[in-house]
C-alpha positions in Angstrom: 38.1 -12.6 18.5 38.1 -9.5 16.2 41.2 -6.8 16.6 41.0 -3.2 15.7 42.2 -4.0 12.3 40.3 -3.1 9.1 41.1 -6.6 8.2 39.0 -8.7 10.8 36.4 -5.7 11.1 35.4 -5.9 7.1 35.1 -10.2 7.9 32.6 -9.7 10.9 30.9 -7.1 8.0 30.7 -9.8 5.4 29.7 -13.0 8.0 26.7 -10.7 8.8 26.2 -9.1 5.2 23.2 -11.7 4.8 21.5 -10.6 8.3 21.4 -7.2 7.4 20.1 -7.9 3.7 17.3 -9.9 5.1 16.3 -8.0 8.1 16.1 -4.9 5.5 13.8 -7.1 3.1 11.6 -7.9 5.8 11.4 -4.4 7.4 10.4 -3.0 3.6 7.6 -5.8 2.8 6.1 -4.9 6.3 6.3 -0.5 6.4 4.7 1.2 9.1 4.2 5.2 9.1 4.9 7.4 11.9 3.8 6.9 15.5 2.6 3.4 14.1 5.5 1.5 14.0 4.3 -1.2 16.7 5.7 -4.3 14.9 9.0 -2.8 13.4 9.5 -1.7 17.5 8.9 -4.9 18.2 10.9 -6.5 15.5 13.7 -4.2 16.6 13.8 -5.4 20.3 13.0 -8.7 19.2 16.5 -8.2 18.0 18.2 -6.4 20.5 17.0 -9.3 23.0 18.3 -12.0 21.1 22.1 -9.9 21.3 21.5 -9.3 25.2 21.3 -5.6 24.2 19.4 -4.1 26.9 17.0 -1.7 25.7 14.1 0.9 27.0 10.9 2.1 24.9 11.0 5.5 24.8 6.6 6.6 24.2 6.1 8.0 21.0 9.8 8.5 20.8 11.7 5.3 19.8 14.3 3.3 20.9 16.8 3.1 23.1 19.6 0.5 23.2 22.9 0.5 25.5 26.2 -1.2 24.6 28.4 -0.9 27.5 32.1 -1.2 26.4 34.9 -3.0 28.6 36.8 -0.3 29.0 35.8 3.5 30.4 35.1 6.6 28.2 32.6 8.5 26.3 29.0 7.8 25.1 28.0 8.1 21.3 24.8 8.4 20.2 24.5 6.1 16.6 20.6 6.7 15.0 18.7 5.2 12.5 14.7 6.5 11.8 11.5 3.5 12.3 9.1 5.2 9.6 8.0 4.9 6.3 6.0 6.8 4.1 2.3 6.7 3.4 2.4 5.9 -0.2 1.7 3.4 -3.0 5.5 1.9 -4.3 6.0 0.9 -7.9 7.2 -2.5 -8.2 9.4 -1.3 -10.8 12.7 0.2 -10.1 14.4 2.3 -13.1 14.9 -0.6 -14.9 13.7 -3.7 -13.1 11.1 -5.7 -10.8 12.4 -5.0 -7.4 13.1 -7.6 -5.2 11.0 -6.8 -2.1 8.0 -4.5 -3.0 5.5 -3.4 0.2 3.0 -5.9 1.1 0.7 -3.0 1.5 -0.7 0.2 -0.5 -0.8 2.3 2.4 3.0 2.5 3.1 6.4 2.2 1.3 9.9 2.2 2.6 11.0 4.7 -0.1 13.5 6.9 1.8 15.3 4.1 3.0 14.6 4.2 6.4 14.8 0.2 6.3 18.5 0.2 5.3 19.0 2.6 8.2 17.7 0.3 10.7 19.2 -3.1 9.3 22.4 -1.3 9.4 22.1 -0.2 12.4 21.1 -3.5 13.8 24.3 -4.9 12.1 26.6 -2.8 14.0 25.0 -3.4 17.3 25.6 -7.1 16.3 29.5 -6.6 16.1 29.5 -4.3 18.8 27.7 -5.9 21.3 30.3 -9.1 20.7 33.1 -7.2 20.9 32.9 -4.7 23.8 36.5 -5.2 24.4 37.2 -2.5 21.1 34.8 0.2 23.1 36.1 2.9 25.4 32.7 4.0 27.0 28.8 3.5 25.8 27.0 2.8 22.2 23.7 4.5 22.5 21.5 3.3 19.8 18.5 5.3 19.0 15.7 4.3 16.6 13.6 7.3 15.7 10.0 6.8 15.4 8.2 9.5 13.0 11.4 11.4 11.0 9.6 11.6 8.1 6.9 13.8 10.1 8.7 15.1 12.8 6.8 13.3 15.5 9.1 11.1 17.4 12.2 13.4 18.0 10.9 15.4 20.7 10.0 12.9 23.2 13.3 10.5 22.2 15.6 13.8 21.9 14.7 14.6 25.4 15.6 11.4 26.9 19.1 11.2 25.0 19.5 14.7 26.6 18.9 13.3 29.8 20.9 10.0 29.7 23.7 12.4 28.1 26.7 12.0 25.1 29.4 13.3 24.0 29.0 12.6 20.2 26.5 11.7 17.4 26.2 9.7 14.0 23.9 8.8 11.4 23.6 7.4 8.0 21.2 8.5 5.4 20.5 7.0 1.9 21.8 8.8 -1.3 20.1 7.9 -4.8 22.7 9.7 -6.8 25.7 8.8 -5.0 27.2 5.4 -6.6 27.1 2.4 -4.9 30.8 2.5 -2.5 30.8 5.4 -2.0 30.6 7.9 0.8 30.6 11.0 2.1 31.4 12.5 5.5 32.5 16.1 4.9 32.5 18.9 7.7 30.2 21.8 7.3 26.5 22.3 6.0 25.4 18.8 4.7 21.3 19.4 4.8 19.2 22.9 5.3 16.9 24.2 7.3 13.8 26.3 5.9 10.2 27.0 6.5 6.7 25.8 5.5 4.1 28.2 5.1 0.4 28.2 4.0 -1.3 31.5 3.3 -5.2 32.0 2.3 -5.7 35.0 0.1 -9.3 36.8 -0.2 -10.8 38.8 -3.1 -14.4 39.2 -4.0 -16.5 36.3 -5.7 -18.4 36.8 -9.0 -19.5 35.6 -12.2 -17.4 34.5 -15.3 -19.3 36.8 -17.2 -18.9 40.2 -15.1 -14.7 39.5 -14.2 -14.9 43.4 -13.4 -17.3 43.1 -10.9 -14.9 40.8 -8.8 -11.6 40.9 -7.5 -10.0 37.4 -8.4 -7.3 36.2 -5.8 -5.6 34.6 -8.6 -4.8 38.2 -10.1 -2.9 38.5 -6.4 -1.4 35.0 -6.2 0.3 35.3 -9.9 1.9 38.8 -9.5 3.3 37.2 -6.0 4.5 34.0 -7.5 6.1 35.9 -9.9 8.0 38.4 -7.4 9.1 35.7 -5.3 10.5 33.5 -8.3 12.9 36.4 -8.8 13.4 36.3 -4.5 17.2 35.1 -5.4 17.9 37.4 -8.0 16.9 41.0 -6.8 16.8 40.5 -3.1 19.2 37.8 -1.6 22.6 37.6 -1.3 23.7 35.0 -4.6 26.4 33.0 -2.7 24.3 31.8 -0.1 22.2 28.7 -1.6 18.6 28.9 -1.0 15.1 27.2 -3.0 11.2 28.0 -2.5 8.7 26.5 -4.1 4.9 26.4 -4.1 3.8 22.5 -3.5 -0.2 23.0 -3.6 -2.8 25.4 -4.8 -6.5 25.2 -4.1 -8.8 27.2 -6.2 -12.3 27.0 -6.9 -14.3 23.8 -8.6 -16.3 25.4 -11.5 -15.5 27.1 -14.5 -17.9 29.7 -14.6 -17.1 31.5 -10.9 -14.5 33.2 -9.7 -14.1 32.0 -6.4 -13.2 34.1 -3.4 -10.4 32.8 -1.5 -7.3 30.8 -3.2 -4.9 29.0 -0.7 -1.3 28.4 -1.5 1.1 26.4 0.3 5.4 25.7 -0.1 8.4 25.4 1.5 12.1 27.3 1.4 14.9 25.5 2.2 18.5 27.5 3.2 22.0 26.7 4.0 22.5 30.0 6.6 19.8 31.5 8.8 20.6 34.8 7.9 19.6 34.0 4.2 16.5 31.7 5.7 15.5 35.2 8.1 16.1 37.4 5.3 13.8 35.5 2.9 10.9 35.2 5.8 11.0 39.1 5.9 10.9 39.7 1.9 7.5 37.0 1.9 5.6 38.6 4.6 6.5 42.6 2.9 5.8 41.4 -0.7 2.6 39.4 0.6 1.4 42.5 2.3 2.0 45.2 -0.7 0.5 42.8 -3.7 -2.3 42.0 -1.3 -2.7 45.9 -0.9 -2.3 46.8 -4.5 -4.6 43.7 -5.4 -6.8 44.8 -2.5 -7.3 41.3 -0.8 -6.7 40.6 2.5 -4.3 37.4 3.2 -4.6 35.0 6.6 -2.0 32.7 7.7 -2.8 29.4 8.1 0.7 28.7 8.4 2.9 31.7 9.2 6.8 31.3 7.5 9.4 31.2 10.2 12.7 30.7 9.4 14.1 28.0 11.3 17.9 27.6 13.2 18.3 23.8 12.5 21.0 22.8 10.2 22.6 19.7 9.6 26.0 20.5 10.6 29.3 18.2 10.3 31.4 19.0 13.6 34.8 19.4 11.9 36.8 17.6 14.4 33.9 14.4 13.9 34.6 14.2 10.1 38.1 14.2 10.4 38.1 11.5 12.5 35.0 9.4 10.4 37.1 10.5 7.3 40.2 8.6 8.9 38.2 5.8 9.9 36.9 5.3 6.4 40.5 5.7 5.0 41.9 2.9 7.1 39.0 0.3 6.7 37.4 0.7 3.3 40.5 3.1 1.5 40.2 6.9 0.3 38.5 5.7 -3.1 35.4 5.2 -1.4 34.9 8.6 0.1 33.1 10.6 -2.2 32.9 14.8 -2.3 28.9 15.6 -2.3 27.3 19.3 -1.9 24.8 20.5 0.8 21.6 18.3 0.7 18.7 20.7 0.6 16.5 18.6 2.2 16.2 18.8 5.8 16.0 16.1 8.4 15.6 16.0 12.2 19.2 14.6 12.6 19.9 18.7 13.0 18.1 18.5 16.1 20.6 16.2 17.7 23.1 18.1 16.3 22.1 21.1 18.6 23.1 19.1 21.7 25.5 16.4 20.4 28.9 16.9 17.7 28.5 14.5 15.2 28.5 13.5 11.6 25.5 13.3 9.0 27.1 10.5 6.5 25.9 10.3 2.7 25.9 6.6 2.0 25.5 5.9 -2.2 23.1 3.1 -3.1 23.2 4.2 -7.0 23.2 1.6 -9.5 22.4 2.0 -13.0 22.7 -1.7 -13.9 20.5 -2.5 -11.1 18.3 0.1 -12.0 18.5 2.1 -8.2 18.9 5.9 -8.5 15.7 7.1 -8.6 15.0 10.0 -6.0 14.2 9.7 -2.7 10.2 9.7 -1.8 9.9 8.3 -5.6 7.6 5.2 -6.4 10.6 3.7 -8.0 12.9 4.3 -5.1 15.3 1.0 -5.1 18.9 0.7 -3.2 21.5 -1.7 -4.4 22.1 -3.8 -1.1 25.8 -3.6 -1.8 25.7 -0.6 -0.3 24.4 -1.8 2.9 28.1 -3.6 4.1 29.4 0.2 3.6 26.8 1.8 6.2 27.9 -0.7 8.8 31.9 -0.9 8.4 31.9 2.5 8.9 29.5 3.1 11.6 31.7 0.1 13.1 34.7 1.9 12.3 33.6 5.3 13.5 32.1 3.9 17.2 35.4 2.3 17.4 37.7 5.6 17.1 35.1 8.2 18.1 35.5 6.5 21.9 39.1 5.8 21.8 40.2 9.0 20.4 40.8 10.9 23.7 41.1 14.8 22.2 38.5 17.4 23.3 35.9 18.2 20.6 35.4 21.7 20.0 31.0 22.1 20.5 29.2 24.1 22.2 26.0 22.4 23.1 22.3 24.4 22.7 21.9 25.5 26.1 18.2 26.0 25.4 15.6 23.5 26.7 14.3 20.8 23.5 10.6 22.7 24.9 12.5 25.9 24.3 14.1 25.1 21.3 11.1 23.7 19.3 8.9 27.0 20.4 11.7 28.9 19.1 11.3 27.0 15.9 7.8 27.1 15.7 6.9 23.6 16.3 3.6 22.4 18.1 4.5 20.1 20.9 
């Protein structure tokens, strides 16, 4: 029997340390993208079976899993993402053959969404055998298509429906070390904007330049102005990036071709700096298009989205506490805003919760290399952290009895995801 002592939690950890390892092995060698995770679903409820955890299939959603505790209280929502990405991974890590490399070409678990789900799987393992420790309901979610956005709707709207009182998550971090990690309240990841914009000129010859009007005359002088967006038109304390990702542009030397397209994204920590940004691309897009005289058509129009990864205060102090008592205050670790973005923010709209930084950087080992890279490694150490304190957290988050201060998105998920301009 295991108390609600950091002492016999960290020993159900380690008895299970090898479980997680190998279920994270196999769930890299055998990568699915997203909306085509049929045998990691599988695998997953495989295992939930085999730990009587009962379990529904949400339809191009994910998981759900239900771990009903002895004693009365709240529901909390733990999550871990299915997919990985469609890519080719090295077998190299920064310094070393790896020691599970995809068994296929077409898709790589370099984000780490593996880890999440082995851990995940780890702490349903201890949970589920110790109910006694849990005042209320464990709702485990396994999100199908993060990486693409695809699964979150259709599982967000039945953990709406079923209902919660508080959310956590774990995510990966290359350049945290290994031991450490991080749970602070406020911002942790941004929100931002895609866009994809066609600009027209004139066609012509290489030989007669004047004779055309070259989009790429337009495109330059409006990469140029919105390099120097931050300096000369946004306010300096509020962080914000954009960046052009792809260009496409003729095939031959000799022509000038008529249309360019561009396409990027701009990440922000505050919608007001996101909103403001939107307004300066679509006036400076306009005027160079006017002075240029080409026309411009949105593919993709840029709409600042209202989807932050938020800490609720209240949530980290607790998850702080937790990771002070079971793993000591040397392991948490301080770590700025992420200016990535993730769909966790979505459950954040309905749900307080915590977004935790987990570090699986090694240099010995050779892990560290960024997210999304070929190279992309985690030292496994790491993965005994992820669980104890998702243990740890589920544990307190349903005992502790104070009132959290949220106020839930009283907008439909439908509502919500127009307002953000997503296709449903």
């Amino acid at each position: 029997m295991v108390n609600d002592t950091s002492t016999d939690i960290l020993k159900e950890v380690l008895n299970i340390e090898e479980y997680v390892i190998n279920t994270r092995r196999y769930l890299h060698e055998n990568p699915e993208i997203g909306l085509h995770e049929l045998n990691t679903i599988q695998f997953v409820t495989n295992e939930l079976s085999n730990m009587s955890i009962p379990f529904e299939i949400v339809e191009n959603g994910g998981i759900i899993g239900y771990i009903h505790g002895t004693n009365p209280g709240r529901k909390l929502i733990l999550r871990a993402d299915l997919d990985a990405l469609p890519m080719k991974e090295s077998e190299f890590n920064l310094k070393q053959k790896k020691k599970v490399v995809s068994k296929t070409d077409e898709a790589a678990h370099t984000c780490g969404h593996d880890a999440h789900t082995a851990m995940l799987l780890g702490a349903a393992k201890i949970l589920s055998s110790h109910k006694d420790l849990l005042y209320g309901t464990i709702i485990l979610a396994f999100e199908q298509g993060e990486e693409m956005g695809g699964g979150i709707y259709n599982l967000l709207n039945r953990l709406v429906e079923i209902g919660a009182d508080g959310v956590w998550g774990i995510h990966l971090k290359s350049d945290i070390p290994t031991g450490k990690i991080s749970v602070e309240a406020g911002p942790r990841m941004a929100s931002a904007f895609g866009f994809k914009v066609a600009i027209e000129g004139k066609s012509g010859h290489g030989s007669r330049p004047d004779l055309s009007i070259a989009p790429l005359d337009c495109f330059t002088d409006f990469y140029q102005n919105i390099k120097s967006m931050r300096l000369t038109t946004l306010n300096p304390f509020d962080p914000i990036t954009i960046s052009i990702g792809n260009i496409e542009y003729g095939t031959v030397a000799n022509i000038i071709p008529q249309t360019l397209t561009f396409s990027g994204t701009c990440r922000f920590l505050h919608f007001s700096q996101g909103k403001q940004a939107e307004i300066h691309f679509k006036e400076l897009l306009t005027k160079l298009c006017d002075l240029h005289h080409c026309k411009y058509t949105y593919i993709n129009e840029p709409k600042a989205m209202d989807l932050f990864v938020y800490n609720n205060e209240q949530c980290s102090t607790i998850a702080t506490e937790s990771i002070s008592k079971i793993l000591g205050k040397e392991a948490h670790y301080q770590y700025p805003a992420w200016l990535a973005s993730e769909s966790f923010s979505l459950y954040q709209k309905y749900f307080p919760g915590v977004f935790a930084f987990l570090g699986i950087e090694n240099s010995e080992l050779g892990s560290g290399a960024e997210h999304h890279n070929e190279h992309f490694d985690l030292d496994e150490a790491a993965l005994k952290i992820g669980v104890t304190s998702t243990v740890q957290y589920a544990i307190d988050f349903l005992k502790n009895q104070l009132e959290i201060d949220f106020t839930p998105e009283k907008k439909t998920i439908q509502e919500v995801f127009i307002e953000n301009g997503f296709q449903i």
